[in-house]
N, C-alpha and C positions, 0 to 999 in steps of 0.2 A: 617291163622287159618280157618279151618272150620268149618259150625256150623249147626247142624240138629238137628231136634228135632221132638219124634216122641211120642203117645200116646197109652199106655197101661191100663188093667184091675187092675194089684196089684202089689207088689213091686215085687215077684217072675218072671212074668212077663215082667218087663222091666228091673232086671237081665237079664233076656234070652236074650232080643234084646239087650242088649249093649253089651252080652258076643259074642252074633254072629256076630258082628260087629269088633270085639277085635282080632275073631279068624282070622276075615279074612283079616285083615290090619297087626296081628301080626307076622304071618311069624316063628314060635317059641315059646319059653317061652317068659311069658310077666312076669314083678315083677306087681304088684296089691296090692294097699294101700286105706281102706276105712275108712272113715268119718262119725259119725250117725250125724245131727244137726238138727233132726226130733224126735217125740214122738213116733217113730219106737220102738216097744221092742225090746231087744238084741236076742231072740229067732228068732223072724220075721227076725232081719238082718242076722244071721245067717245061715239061708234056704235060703237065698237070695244067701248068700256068697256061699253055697254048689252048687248053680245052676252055679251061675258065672262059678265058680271051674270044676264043670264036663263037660263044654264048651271049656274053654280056658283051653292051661297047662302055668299055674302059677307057679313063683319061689319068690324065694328075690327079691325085689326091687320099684321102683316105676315109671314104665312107665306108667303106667298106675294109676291115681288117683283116685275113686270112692265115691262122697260124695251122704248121704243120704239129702235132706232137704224137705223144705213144705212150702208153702202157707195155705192161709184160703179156698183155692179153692180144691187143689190138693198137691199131693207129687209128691216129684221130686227126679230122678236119675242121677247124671250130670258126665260124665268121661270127665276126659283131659285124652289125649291118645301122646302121640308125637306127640303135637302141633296142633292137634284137638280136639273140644269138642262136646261131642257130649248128648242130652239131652231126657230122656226117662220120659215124665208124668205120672204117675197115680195114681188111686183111691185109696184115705185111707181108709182103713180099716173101717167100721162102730164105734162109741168110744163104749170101753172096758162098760160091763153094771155092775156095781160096785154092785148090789143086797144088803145085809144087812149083818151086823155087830155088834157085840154085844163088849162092852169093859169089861173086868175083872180087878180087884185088890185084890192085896191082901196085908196086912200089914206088912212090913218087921223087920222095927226098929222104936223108935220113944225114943226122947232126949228133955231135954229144949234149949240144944246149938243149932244154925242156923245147918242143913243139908246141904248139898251143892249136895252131889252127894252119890249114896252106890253101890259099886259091892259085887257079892257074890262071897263068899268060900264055900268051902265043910263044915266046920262047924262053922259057922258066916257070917259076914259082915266084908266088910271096910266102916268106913265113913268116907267121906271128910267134916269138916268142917272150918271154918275158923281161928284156931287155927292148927291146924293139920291132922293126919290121924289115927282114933280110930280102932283098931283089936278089934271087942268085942266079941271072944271067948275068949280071957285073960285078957283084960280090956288094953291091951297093947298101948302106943301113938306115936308114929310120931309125935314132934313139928315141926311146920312152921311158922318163924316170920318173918313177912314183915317187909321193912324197910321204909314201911312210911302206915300211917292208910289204911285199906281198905275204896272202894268207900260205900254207900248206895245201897242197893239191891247186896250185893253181889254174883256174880255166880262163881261157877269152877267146873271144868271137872276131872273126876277121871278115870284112865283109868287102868285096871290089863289084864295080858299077863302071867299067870303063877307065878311065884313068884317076877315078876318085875311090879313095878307100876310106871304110869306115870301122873302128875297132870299140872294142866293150872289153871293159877289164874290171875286177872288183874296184869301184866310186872314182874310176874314169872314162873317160869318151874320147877316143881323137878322131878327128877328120882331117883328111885332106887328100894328095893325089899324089901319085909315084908316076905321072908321067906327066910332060915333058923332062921334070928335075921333080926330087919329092919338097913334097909339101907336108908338115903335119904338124897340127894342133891338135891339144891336149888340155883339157880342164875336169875340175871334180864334175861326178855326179853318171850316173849310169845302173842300167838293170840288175846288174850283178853287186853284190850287196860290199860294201866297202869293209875291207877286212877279211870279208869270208870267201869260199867260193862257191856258193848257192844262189840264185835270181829271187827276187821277190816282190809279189804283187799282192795278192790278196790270200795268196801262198806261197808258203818257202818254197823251193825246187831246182832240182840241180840241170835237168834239161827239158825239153818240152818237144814234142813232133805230134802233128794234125794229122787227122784219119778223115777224111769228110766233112760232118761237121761237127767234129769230136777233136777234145783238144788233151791230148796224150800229157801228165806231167808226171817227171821222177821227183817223187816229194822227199825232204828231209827226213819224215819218219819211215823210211825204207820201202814204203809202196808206189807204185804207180796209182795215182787217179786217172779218171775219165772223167772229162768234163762236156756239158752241151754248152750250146752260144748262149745261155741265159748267165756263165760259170756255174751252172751246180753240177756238184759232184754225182754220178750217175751210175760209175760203175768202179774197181779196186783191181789191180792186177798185181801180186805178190810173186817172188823170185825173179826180179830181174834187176838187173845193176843200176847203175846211179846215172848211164847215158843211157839215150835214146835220142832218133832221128827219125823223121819224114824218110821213107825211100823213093819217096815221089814216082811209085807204080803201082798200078793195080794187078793184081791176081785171081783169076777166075772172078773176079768181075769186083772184089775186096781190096779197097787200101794199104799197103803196106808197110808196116812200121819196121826199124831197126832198133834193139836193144843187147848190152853188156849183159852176160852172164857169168859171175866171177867162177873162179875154178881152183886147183891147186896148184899155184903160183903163176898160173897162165889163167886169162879169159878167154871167151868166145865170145861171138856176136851171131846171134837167131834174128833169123825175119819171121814176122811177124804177120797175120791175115786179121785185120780188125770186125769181126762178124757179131754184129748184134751186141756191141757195149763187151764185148768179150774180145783174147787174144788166144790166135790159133795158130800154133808152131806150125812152118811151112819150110819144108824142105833140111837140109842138113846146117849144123852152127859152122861159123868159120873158126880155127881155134888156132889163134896166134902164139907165139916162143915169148912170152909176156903179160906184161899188163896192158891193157887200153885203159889210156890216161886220156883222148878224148875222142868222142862220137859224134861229128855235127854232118846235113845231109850231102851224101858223096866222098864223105873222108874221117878216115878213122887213124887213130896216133897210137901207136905203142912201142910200150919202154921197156927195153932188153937189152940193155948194157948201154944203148946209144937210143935215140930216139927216130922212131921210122915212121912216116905219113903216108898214106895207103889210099889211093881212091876206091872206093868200094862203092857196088852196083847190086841189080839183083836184076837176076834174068829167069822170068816164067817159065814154067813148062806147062804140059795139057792138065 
C-alpha cells in the first residue's frame, strides 16, 4: 500500500490534486464513492464532487473511495484508490458567522387535556394527545388505548403525509388516515422506549434535531451529544433542557438548532448557530408563562394551567 500525503488551500483544492492523481493511475473510468464525516456542508461537498468529476471520467462503482473528515487542526481528503491511499490536507473553511435571529410564535390550539404533538390542515389541526388524535374542525377523535398506563412526562410524535398519519408513543406505533373517515391502527413496538419517555438506539435520548451532518441528541445523562454520520460522539453541549428540534434554517450561512432552557417555573427556548461541533446563542430566548412540555420542528407545547401549542419559526437577520 502506498501512502502520500499532500497539503492544500480548501476542500476544492485537494479535489483537484486527488482527482489528478486518480486520472493518472486510472487508466479509464474510475467508479467514485464519497464519505462526508466532516462539518463540510453538502453544498461545499458538492463543488468538490463537481471538480473531482471534470477531472477524472467516473462511472458506477467503487475503486475509488473518497472520504471527507477533520481534525481540530485541519480537514482531510483521504482516497483509497486500488490499494493505495493516498491523503490531501487542508484548510477549513473559517466557521460559518451565525449573525442574529429572532424567534416567532404564534398560538395554534390550546385544551385542558396534555398536548403531545399538533400538525396542520388546511382547515384545523390534529392533536395528538394521550387519549387519542383530535380533528378539531369537526371535533372528530381517533381513540388510542394503551395497554398498560403511560410513563410520567409523557411525549409522542405525530406525524401527517396527506391524509395518512403516523404516531409514536412509548412501545406503540399507529398508522393510518383521517381522511376520507379516520382510519387507525395500533400495535406494540416503537422508538420510544415502552414505559418510559426517552427514545433509544444505540443511546438513551429524550429528543434529537440534525445540523448538517451532525446529529444533535438530548441524552438522559442531562447533556446534549454531537454526533458525525459514522454515530461517534464528537462533541458535548451542557445547559440545555431535555427538548431540542431541527429549525430547518440557516443563519449567516450556520444551521440552526432549537433548545428548552429551564427556568424558574417558566422555560425559554434559544436558537441555536451550530459552528464547528459547537453551539452558539443567536439572538434573544423566547420565554413562555410555563413549562414546555414538548419541542418537535415548527411547534412547541406548554403547560400553564391548560395546555397551548405554538407554531414557532425563526427569522434571520444580518
Amino acid at each position: 500500500m502506498a501512502w502520500a500525503a499532500t497539503a492544500a488551500d480548501g476542500l476544492n483544492s485537494a479535489a483537484r490534486e486527488l482527482a489528478r492523481r486518480t486520472a493518472a493511475a486510472g487508466n479509464g473510468l474510475v467508479g467514485v464513492s464519497w464519505r462526508n464525516l466532516a462539518s463540510v456542508p453538502p453544498d461545499a461537498v458538492a463543488q468538490a464532487k463537481a471538480i473531482f468529476d471534470s477531472i477524472v471520467r467516473t462511472t458506477e462503482g467503487t475503486d475509488a473511495q473518497l472520504t471527507i473528515s477533520e481534525n481540530a487542526a485541519s480537514g482531510m481528503l483521504v482516497e483509497e484508490f486500488r490499494g493505495q491511499v493516498w491523503i490531501a490536507t487542508f484548510r477549513r473553511a473559517a466557521g460559518a458567522l451565525p449573525g442574529s435571529a429572532a424567534i416567532e410564535t404564534r398560538l395554534l390550539w390550546e385544551q385542558e387535556e396534555p398536548i403531545l404533538d399538533v400538525a396542520t390542515l388546511d382547515d384545523g389541526f390534529l392533536v395528538l394527545t394521550p387519549t387519542g388524535i383530535l380533528q378539531t374542525s369537526n371535533k372528530q377523535r381517533a381513540r388510542i388505548t394503551p395497554s398498560k398506563p403511560w410513563p410520567r412526562d409523557l411525549r409522542g410524535r405525530l406525524r401527517v403525509d396527506g391524509p395518512t398519519v403516523q404516531v409514536t408513543l412509548p412501545g406503540v406505533s399507529c398508522s393510518g388516515a383521517w381522511s376520507p373517515e379516520w382510519s387507525l391502527r395500533c400495535g406494540p413496538g416503537s422508538d420510544l422506549v415502552a414505559g418510559r419517555n426517552y427514545f433509544s438506539a444505540k443511546v438513551s435520548f429524550y429528543s434529537a434535531a440534525t445540523a448538517d451532518n451532525w446529529t444533535l441528541l438530548a441524552l438522559t445523562d442531562g447533556t446534549t451529544g454531537i454526533f458525525n454520520a459514522s454515530n461517534e460522539r464528537v462533541g458535548t453541549i451542557t445547559g440545555w433542557g431535555s427538548d431540542i428540534a431541527a429549525a430547518n434554517v440557516r443563519c449567516g450561512g450556520a444551521p440552526v438548532v432549537l433548545a428548552t432552557r429551564p427556568g424558574e417555573g417558566r422555560d425559554s427556548v434559544q436558537a441555536y448557530a451550530i459552528v464547528n461541533r459547537s453551539a452558539k446563542a443567536i439572538g434573544q430566548p423566547v420565554e413562555f408563562a410555563g413549562a414546555v412540555t414538548a419541542l418537535w420542528p415548527g411547534v412547541a407545547v406548554v403547560k400553564n394551567g391548560s395546555y397551548r401549542a405554538y407554531a414557532i419559526s425563526i427569522v434571520c437577520g444580518p
